[in-house]
N, C-alpha and C positions, 0 to 999 in steps of 0.2 A: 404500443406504449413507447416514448421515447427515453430512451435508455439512459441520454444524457443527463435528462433533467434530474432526476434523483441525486446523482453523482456533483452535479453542479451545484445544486441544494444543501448538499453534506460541506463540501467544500466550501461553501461562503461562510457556512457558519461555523466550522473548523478553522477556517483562516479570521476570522471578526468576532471570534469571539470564546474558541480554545473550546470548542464545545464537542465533546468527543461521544456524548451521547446520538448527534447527528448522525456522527459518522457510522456505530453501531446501529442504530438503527435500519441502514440497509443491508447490515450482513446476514447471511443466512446461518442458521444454526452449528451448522458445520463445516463453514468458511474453509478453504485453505490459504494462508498467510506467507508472503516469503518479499523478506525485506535482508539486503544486503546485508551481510558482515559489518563492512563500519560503520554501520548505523544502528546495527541491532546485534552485539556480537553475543554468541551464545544462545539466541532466541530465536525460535521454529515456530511459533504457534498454529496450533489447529484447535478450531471451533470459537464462537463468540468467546465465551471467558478469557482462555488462553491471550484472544487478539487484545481484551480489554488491560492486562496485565502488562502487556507489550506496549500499549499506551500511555498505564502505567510509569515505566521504565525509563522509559522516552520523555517522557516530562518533569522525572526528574533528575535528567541528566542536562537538558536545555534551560536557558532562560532567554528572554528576550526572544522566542524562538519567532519567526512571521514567514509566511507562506502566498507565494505569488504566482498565480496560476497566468500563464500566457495562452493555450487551446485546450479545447474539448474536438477530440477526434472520434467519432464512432463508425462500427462498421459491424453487422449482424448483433451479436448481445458482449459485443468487446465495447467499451469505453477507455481510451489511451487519455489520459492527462497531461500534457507537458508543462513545467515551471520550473521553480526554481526555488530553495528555500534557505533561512540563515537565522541566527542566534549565538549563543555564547555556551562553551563549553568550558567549566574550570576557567571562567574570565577571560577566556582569547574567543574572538570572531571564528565563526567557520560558517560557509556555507556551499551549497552546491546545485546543480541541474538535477532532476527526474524524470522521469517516464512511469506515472502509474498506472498499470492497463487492468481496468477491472473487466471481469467475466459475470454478465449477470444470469441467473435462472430465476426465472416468473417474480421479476422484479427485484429480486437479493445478489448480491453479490454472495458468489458462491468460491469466486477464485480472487487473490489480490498480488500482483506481482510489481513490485520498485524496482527500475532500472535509475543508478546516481552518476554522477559525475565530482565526486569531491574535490575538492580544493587542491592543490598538489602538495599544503602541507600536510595532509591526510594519508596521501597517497604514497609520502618521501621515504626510499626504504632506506 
């Protein structure tokens, strides 16, 4: 089975059309979830529910959010994503680079890890 394609499938339809049932539908029941602090602060989720509340969250802290993916890297049942994503937080522009590397088992993604690169006014201590 090619690992990509599922991962690419979720992601066309997540970025064309905010459809976050795609995306769940390749998780595996008891996912493990781990997205950065300033993206997601205070939030760990484990298992589909959990990851679906986190999406939740996520949307409605964004608007205008758009999602643009540059490669699909695969290597054994890893899928790395590179892009880049942007929207509006409290009315100011933010966007930044990612690295999403999914981990599948027998077709689910079973692991999901974001590596970002925020904006530097994100980052300004």
């Amino acid at each position: 089975m090619d690992n990509v394609e599922p991962i690419r499938t979720a992601y066309e339809a997540f970025a064309h059309g905010g459809d976050i049932d795609a995306v769940m539908a390749i998780l595996a029941e008891n996912v493990e979830w781990h997205a950065p602090q300033p993206l997601a602060p205070g939030i760990d989720p484990r298992g589909k529910e959990q990851v679906g509340k986190f999406f939740e969250r996520i949307a409605a802290k964004w608007e205008d959010w758009a999602l643009e993916v540059d490669d699909y890297v695969a290597s054994g049942n890893r899928v790395c994503v590179i892009g880049s994503a942007s929207g509006r937080i409290h009315g100011k522009h933010r966007s930044y680079g990612f690295v999403h590397v999914w981990t599948l088992q027998d077709g689910k993604c079973s692991r999901f890890d974001e590596y970002v690169d925020p904006d530097p006014e994100q980052i300004a201590i």
